[in-house]
C-alpha positions as CSV (number, residue, x, y, z in Angstrom):
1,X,15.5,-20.5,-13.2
2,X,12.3,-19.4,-12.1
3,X,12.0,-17.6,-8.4
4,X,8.9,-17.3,-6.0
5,X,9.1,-14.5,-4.5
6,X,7.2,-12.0,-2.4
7,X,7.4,-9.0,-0.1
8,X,4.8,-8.6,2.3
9,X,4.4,-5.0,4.3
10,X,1.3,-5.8,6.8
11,X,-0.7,-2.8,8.4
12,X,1.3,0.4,7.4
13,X,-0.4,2.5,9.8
14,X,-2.1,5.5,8.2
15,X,-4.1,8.3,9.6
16,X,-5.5,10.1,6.7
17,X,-9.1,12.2,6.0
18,X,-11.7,9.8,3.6
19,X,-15.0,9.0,3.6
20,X,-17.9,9.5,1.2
21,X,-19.3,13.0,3.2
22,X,-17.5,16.1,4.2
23,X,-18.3,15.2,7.9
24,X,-16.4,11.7,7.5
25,X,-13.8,13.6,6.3
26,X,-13.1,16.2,8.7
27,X,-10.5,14.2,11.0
28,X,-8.7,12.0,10.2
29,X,-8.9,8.3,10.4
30,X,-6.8,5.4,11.2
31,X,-6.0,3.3,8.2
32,X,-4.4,-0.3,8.1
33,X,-2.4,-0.7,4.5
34,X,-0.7,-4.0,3.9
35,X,1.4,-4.6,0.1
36,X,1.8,-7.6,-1.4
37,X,4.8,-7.2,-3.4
38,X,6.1,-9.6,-6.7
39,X,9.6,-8.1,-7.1
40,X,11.5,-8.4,-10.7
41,X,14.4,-10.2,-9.2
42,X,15.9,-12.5,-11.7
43,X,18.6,-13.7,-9.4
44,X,19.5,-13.8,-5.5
45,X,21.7,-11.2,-4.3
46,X,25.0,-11.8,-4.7
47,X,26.5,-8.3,-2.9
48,X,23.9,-8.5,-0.1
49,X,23.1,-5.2,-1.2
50,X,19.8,-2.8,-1.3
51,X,20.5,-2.0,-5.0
52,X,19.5,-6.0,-5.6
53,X,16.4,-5.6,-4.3
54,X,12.6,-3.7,-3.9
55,X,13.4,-0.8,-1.1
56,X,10.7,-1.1,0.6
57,X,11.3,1.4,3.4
58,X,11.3,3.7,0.1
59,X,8.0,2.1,-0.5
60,X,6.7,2.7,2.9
61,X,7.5,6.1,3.0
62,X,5.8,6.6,-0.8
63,X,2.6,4.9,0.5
64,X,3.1,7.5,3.9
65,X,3.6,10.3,1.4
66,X,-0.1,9.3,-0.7
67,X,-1.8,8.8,1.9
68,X,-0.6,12.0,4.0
69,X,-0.8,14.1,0.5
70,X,-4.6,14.8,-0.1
71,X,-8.2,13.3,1.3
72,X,-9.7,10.5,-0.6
73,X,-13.8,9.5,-0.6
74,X,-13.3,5.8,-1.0
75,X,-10.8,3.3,0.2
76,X,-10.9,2.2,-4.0
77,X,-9.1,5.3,-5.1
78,X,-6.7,5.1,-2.4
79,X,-5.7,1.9,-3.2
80,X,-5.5,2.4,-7.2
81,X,-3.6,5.3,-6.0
82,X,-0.9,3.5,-4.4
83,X,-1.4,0.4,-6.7
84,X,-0.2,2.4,-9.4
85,X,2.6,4.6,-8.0
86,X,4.2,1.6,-6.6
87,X,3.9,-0.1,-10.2
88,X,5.3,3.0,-11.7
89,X,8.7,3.7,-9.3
90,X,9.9,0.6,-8.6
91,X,10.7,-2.7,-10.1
92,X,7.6,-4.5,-9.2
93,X,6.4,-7.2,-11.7
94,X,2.7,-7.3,-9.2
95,X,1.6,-5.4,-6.4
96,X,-1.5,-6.4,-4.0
97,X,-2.5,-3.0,-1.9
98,X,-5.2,-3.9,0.7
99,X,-6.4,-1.3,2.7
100,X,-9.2,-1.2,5.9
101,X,-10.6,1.3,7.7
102,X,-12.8,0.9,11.1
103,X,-16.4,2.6,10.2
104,X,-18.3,0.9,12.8
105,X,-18.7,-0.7,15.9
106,X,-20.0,-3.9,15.2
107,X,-17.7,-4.5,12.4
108,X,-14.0,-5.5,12.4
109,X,-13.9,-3.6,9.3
110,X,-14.0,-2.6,5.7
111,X,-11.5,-3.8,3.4
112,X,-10.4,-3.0,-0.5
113,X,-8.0,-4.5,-1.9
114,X,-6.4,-4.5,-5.6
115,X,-3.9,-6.2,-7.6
116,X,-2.1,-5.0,-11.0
């Protein structure tokens, strides 16, 4: 039997220094990072258990840990960034990463997102 599933983390909040000059860089800016998890469940839990599932408080703190770990120029490497890890360390058959940040005042703002 074939499951639809999905796991949906909206608007990790993520204060972190990116942005294309030096300048932009130097403080740190609010980010918004929602996932879009396709977890490789073949089966519903039976035990109730986390082992039967994506941890995604383990996730969350991964995505933390990126984010807090270096400065980034563009939203686009962030988000290949954590595209990948997440594809790498945990059993993930699709993850959507979709990040925005809040440049400018008579925007709502900029968004990237990517799914592998």
């Amino acid at each position: 039997m074939i499951y639809n599933q999905k796991i949906t983390l909206k608007d990790i909040k993520a204060n972190i220094h990116i942005g294309v000059t030096e300048e932009e860089r130097q403080k740190r800016q609010e980010i918004l990072i929602t996932l879009e998890l396709i977890p490789i469940i073949d089966s519903p839990p039976k035990n109730d258990s986390i082992e039967e599932t994506v941890n995604y408080s383990k996730i969350r703190e991964e995505v933390l840990e990126i984010s807090n770990s270096r400065s980034f120029n563009l939203l686009e490497t962030l988000c290949w960034v954590i595209a990948d890890n997440i594809k790498n360390n945990f059993k993930v058959e699709q993850v959507t990463v979709i990040a925005k940040k809040f440049p400018y005042k008579d925007v709502d703002y900029v968004s990237y997102s990517i799914t592998i």
